[in-house]
RODO-814203 format. One record per residue (C-alpha): residue number from 1; y, z, x. Coordinates in nm, 2 decimals, padded with zeros to 4 digits. Layout:
N
[pt NUM [Y Z X]]
...
END
This chain:
368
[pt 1 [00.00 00.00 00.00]]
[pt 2 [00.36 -00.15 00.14]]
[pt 3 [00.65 00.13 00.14]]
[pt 4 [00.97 00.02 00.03]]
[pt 5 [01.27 00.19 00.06]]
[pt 6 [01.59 00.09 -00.21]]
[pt 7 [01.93 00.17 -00.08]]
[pt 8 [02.15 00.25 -00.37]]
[pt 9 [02.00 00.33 -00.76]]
[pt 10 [02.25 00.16 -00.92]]
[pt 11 [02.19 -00.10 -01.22]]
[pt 12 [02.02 -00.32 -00.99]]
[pt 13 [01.77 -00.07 -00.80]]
[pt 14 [01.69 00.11 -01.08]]
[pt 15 [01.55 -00.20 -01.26]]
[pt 16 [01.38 -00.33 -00.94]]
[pt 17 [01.20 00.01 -00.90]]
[pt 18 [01.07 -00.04 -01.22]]
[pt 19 [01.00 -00.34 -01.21]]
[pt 20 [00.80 -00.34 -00.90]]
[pt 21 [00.41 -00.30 -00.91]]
[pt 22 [00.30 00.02 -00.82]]
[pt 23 [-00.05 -00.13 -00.72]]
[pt 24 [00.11 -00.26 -00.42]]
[pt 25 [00.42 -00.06 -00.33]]
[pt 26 [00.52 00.29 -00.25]]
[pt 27 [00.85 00.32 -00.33]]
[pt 28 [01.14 00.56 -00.27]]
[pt 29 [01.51 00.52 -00.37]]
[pt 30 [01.79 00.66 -00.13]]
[pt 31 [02.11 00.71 -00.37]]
[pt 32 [02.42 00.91 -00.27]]
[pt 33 [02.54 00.90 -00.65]]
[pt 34 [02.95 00.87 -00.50]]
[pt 35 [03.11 00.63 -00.66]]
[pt 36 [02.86 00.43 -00.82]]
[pt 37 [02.98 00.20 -01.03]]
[pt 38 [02.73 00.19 -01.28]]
[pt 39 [02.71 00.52 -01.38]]
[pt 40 [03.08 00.53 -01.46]]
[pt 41 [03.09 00.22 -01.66]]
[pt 42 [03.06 00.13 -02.01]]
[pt 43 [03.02 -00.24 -02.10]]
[pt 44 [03.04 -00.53 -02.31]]
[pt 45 [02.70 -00.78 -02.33]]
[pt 46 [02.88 -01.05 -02.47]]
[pt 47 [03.00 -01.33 -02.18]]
[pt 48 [02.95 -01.66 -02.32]]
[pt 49 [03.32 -01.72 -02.41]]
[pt 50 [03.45 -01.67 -02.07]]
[pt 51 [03.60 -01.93 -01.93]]
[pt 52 [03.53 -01.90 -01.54]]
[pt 53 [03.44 -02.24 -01.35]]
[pt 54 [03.18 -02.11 -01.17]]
[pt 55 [02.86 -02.23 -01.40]]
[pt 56 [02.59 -02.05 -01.17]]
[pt 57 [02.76 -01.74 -01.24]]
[pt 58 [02.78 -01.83 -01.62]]
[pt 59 [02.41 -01.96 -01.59]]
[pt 60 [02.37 -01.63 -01.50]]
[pt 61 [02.55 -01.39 -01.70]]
[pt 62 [02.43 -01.63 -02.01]]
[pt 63 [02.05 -01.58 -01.94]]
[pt 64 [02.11 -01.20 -01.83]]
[pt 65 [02.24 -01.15 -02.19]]
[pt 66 [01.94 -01.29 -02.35]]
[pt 67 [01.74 -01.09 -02.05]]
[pt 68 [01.85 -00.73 -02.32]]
[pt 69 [01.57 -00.80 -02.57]]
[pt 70 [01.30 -00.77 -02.29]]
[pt 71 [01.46 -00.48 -02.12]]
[pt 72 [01.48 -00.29 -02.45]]
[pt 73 [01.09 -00.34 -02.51]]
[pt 74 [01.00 -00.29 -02.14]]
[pt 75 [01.21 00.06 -02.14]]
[pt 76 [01.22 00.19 -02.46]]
[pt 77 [01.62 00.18 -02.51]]
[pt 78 [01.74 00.34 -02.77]]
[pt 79 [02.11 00.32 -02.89]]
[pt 80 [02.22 00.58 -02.69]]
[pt 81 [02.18 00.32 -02.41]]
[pt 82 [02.19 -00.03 -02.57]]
[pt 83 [02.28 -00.13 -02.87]]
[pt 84 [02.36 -00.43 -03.01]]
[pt 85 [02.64 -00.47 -03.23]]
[pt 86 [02.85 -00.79 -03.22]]
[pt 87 [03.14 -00.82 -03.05]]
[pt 88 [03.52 -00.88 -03.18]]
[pt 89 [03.76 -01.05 -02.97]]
[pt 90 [04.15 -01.03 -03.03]]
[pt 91 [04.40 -01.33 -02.91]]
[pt 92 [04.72 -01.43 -03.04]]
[pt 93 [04.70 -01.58 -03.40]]
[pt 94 [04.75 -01.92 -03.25]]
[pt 95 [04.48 -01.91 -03.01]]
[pt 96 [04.17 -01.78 -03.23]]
[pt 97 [04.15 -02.12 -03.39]]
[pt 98 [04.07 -02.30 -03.02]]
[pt 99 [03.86 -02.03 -02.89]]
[pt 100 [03.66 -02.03 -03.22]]
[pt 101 [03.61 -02.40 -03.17]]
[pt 102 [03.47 -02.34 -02.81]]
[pt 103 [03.27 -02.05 -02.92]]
[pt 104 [03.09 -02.30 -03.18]]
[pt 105 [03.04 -02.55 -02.93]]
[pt 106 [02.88 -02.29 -02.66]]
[pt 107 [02.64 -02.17 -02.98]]
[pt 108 [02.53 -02.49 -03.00]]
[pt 109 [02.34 -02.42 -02.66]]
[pt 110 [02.28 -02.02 -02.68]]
[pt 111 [02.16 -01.94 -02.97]]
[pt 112 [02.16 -01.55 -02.90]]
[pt 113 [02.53 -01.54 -02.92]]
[pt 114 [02.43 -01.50 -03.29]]
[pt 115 [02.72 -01.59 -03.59]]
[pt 116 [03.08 -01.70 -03.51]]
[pt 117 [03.30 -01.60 -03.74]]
[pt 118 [03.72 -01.59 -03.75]]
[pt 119 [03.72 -01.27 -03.96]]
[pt 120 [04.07 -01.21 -04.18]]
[pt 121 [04.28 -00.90 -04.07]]
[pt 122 [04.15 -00.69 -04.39]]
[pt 123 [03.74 -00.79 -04.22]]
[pt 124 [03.90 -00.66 -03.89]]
[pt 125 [03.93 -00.33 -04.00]]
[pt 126 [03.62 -00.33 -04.24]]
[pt 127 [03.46 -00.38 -03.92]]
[pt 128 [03.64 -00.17 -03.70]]
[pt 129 [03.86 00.11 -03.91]]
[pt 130 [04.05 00.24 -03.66]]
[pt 131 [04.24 -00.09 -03.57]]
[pt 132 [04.53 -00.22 -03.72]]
[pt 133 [04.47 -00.53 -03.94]]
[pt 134 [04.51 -00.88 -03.73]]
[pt 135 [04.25 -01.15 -03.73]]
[pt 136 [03.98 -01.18 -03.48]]
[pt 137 [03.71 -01.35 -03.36]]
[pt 138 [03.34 -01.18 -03.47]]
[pt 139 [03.02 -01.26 -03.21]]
[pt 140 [02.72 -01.09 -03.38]]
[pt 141 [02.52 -01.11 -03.09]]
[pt 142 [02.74 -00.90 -02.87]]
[pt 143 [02.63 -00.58 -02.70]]
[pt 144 [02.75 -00.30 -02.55]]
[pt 145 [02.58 -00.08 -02.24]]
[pt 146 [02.59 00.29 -02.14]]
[pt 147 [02.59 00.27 -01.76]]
[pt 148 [02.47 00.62 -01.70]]
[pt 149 [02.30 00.69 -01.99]]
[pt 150 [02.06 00.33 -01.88]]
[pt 151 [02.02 00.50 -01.52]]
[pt 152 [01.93 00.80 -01.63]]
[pt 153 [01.66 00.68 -01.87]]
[pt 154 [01.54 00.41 -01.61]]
[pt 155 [01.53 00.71 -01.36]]
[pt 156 [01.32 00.90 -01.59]]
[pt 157 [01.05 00.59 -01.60]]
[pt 158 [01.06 00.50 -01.24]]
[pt 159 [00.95 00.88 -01.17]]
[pt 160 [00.66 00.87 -01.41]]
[pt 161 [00.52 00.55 -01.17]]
[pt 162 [00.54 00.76 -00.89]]
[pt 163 [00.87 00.66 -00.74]]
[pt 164 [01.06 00.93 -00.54]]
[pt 165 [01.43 00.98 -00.61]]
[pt 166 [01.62 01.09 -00.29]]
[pt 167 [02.00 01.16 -00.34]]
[pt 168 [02.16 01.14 00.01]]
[pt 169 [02.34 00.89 00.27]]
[pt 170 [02.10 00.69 00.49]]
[pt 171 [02.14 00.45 00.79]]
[pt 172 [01.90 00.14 00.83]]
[pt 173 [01.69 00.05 01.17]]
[pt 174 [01.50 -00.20 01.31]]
[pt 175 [01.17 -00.16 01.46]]
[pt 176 [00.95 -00.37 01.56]]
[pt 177 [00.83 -00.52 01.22]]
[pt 178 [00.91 -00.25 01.06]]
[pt 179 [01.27 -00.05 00.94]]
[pt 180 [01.32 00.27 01.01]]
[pt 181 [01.57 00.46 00.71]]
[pt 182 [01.70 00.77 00.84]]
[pt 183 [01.83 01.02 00.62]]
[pt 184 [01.96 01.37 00.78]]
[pt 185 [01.79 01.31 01.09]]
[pt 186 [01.45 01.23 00.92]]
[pt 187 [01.33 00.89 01.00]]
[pt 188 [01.06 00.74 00.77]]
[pt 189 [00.91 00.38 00.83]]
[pt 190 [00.92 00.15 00.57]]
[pt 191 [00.74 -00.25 00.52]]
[pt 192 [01.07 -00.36 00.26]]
[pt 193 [01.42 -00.23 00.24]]
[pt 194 [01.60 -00.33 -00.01]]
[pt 195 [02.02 -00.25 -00.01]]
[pt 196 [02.15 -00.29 -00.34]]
[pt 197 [02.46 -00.03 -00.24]]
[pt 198 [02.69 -00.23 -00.41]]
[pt 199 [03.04 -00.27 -00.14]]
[pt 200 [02.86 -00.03 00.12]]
[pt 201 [02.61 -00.30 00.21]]
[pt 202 [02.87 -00.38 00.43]]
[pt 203 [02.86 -00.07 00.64]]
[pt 204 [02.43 -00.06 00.59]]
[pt 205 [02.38 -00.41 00.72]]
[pt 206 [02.68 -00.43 01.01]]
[pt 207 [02.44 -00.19 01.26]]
[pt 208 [02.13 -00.48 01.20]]
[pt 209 [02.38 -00.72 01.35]]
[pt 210 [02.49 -00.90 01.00]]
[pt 211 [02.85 -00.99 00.85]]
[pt 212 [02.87 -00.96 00.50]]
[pt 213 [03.14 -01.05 00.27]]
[pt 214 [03.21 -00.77 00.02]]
[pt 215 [03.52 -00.55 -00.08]]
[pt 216 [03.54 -00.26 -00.28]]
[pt 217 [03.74 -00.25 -00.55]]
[pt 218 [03.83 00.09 -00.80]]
[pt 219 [03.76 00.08 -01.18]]
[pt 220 [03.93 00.38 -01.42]]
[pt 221 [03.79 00.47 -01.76]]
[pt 222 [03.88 00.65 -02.02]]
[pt 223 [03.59 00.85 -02.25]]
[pt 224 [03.74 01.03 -02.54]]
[pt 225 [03.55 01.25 -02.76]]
[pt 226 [03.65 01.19 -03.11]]
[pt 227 [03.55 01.31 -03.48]]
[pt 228 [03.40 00.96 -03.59]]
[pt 229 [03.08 00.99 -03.65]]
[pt 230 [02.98 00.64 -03.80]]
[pt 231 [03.11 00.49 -03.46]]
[pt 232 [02.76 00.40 -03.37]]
[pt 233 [02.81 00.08 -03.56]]
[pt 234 [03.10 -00.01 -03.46]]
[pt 235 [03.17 -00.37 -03.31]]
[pt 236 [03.29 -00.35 -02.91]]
[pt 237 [03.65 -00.52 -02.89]]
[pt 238 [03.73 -00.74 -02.62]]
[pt 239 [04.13 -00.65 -02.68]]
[pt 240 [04.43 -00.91 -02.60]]
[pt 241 [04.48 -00.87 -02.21]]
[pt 242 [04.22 -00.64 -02.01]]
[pt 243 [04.13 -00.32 -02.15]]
[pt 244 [03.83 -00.32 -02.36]]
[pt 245 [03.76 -00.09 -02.65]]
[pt 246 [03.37 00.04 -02.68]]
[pt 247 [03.21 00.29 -02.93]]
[pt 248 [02.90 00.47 -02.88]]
[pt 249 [02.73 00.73 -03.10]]
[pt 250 [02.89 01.09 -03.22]]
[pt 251 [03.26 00.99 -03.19]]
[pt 252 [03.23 00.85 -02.79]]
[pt 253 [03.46 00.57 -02.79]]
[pt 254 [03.53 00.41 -02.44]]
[pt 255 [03.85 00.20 -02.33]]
[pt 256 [03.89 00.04 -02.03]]
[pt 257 [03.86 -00.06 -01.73]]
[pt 258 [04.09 -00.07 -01.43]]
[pt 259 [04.10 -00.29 -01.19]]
[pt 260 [04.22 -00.14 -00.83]]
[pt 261 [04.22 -00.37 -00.54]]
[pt 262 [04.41 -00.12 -00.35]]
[pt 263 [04.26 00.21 -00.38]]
[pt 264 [03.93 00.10 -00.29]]
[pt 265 [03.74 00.38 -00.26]]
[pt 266 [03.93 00.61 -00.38]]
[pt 267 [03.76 00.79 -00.66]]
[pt 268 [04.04 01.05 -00.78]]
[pt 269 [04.12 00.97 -01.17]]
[pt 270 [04.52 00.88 -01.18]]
[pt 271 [04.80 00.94 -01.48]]
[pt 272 [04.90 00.59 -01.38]]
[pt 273 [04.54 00.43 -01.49]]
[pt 274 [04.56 00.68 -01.80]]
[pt 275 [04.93 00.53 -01.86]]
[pt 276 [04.80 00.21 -01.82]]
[pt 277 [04.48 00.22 -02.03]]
[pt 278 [04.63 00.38 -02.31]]
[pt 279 [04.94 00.21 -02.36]]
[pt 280 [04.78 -00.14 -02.39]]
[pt 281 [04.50 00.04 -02.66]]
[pt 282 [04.70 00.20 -02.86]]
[pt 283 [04.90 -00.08 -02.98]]
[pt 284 [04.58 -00.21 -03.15]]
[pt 285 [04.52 00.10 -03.33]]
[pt 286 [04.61 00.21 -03.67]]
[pt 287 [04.66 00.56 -03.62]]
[pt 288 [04.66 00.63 -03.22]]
[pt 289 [04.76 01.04 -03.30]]
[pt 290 [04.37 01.01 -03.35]]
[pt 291 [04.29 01.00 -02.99]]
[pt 292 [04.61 01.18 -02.85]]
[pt 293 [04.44 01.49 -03.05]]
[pt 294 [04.11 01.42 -02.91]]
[pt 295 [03.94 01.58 -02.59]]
[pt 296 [03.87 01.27 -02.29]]
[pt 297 [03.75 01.23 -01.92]]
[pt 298 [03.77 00.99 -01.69]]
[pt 299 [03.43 00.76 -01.54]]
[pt 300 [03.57 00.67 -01.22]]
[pt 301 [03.38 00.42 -00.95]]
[pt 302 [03.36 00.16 -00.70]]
[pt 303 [03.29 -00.24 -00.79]]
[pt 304 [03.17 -00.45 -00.55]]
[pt 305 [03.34 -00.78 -00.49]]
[pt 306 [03.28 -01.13 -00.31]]
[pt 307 [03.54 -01.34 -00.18]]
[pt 308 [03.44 -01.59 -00.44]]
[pt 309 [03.43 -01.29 -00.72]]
[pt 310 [03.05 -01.45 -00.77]]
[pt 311 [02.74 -01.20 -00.74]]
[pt 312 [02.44 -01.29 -00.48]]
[pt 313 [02.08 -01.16 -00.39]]
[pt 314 [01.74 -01.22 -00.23]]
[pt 315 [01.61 -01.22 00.17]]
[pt 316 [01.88 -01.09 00.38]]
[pt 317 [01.67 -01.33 00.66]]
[pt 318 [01.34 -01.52 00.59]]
[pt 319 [01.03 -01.33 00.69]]
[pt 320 [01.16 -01.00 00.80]]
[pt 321 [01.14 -00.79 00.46]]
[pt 322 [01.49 -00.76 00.46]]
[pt 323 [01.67 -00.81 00.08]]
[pt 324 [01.99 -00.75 -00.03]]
[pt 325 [02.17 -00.78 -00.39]]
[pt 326 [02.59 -00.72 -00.45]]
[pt 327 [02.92 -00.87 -00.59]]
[pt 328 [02.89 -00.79 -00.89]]
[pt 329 [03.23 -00.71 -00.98]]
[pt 330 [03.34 -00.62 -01.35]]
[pt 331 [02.99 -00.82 -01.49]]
[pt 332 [02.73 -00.53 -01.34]]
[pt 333 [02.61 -00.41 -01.66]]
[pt 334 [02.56 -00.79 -01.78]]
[pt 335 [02.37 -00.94 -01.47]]
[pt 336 [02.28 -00.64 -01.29]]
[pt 337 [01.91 -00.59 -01.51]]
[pt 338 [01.82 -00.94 -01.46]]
[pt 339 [01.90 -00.95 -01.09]]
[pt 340 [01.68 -00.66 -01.07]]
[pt 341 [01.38 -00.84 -01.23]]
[pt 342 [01.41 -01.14 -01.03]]
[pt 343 [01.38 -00.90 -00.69]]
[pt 344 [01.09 -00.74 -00.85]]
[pt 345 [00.90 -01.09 -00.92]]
[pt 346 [00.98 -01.21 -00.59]]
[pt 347 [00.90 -00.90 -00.39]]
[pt 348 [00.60 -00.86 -00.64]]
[pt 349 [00.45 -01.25 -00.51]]
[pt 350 [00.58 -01.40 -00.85]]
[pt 351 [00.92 -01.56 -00.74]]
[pt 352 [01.09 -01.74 -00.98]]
[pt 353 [01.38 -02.00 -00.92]]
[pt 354 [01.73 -01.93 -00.85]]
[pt 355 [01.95 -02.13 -00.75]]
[pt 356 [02.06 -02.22 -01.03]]
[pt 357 [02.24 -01.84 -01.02]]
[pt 358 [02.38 -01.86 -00.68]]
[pt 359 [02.50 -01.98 -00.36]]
[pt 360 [02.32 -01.97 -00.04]]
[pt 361 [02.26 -01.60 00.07]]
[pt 362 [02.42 -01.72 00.39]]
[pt 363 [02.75 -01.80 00.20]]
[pt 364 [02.79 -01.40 00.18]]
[pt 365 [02.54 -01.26 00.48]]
[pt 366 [02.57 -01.41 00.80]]
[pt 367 [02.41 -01.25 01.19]]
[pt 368 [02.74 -01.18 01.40]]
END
């Protein structure tokens, strides 16, 4: 049996572990748990009206999307993690009409975007009862993802398979055929490593003699606790500029996220991101008093970013047992699962195509 070692149990190593067989691998995750950005993020699954011009990363966002139904069977996710309930998008009056033509035209070819609908502004709030009344674009298919609530269940399953969860810094070295991860002056050999340390691959892979192109980036959000109890089955809202607005169970609504290019990995939650956030919400909402009376935190992390804003993963170097996954910037929680599965199958024996989803690895990775 093969050990393998996971550097960071974010989105994408906590489905890998899972995913791998435990017929044929040992394995043990190494997670510091600062700053990860999955854990403090809250997301939409809904991507297929985005306009970026990069169609491997839509290829891949589309199909990790339509990935949810499998992950929900494979890990039993209940809505506390997952749950699917459409997504409403708000744009000024005079732009719904186009972007409801384009959404139509993209359902011709995805299918699991579900009903597109331009919903009046008295539907809005039917859907949605705490925002004001304005029309919107509905997308039944859309989602929305509890970053930590999906680690912590995935955690739970990976340790009923046997896999070891170690929270602690590491360093990676080579030797011989093997890697050698040392963790507070313990150093364990491992067959596979696997760094999926979202922008601190950079500093993991540097010592093995390889340049990577990755920056950090800071995300703020805001989780309030209200008294709405039916906001399970409310719709997630893509709102006019950034900020997004997401519901959860027992009154948890969500709105944000940040995105710092400066602060980098800074982690300390700021007025000006609350300013910021809050501002932009409230001018959607009906009765914003509603929230100001309301007890909230903040989910603070790191993103991980290529030059090219475009995600990439597989062999660090052919042969050598060397994988690496990152850039997955503000679409984690979207491509993240999928990118895991595809590491499993390929580490598993069963590699499946994908190119389609990404440049060369050597576009992002390259030996100094």
């Amino acid at each position: 049996m093969k050990k393998v070692a996971i550097i960071g149990g974010g989105i994408i190593g906590m489905t890998l572990a899972n995913y791998l067989d435990p017929e044929q691998f040992q394995v043990t995750i190494y997670d510091s748990g600062i700053g990860q950005a999955t854990k403090a993020s809250a997301g939409i699954i809904s991507p297929w009206l985005s306009k970026r011009r990069n169609k491997k990363w839509y290829q891949l966002a589309k199909d990790g999307a339509a990935f949810f139904p499998q992950l929900v069977a494979d890990f039993q996710l209940d809505s506390t993690v997952y749950q699917q309930t459409g997504t409403l998008i708000f744009r000024k009056e005079e732009e719904l009409e186009a972007l409801y033509d384009f959404a139509k035209q993209r359902h011709i070819e995805t299918p699991e975007m579900g009903d597109v609908q331009l919903l009046s502004e008295a539907e809005t709030t039917a859907a949605l009862p705490l925002l004001k009344p304005r029309k919107s674009l509905k997308i039944s298919g859309g989602g929305k993802l509890d970053g930590q609530a999906y680690l912590t269940r995935l955690a739970q399953t990976a340790e009923e398979k046997g896999v070891r969860i170690i929270h602690t810094n590491v360093r990676i070295e080579r030797s011989g055929e093997q890697f050698i991860v040392i963790d507070n002056q313990q150093h364990t050999s491992v067959d596979i490593v696997i760094v999926t340390a979202g922008p601190a691959l950079k500093n993991l892979l540097e010592p093995l003699g390889y340049q990577v192109d990755i920056r950090p980036q800071k995300g703020q959000l805001l989780e309030f606790e209200t008294s709405h109890q039916s906001s399970h089955s409310w719709p997630v809202v893509m709102l006019d500029g950034e900020a997004d607005f997401i519901p959860f169970e027992n009154g948890k609504i969500l709105i944000g996220a940040t995105h710092e290019n400066e602060a980098k990995w800074d982690l300390t939650p700021t007025a000006a991101a609350f300013d910021q956030l809050w501002n932009h919400a409230q001018e959607f909402l009906i009765d914003p008093n509603t929230f100001k009376n309301s007890s909230y935190t903040f989910r603070v992390g790191t993103r991980a970013y290529t030059s090219d804003f475009a995600p990439f993963f597989g062999e660090v170097e052919s042969k050598i047992n060397l994988f690496a996954a990152s850039g997955l910037g503000s679409s984690g929680l979207t491509v993240g699962p999928l990118i895991g599965y595809l590491l499993a199958q390929q580490i598993n024996g069963t590699p499946q195509q994908t190119e389609h989803y990404q440049k060369p690895m050597t576009t992002y990775i390259q030996k100094m």
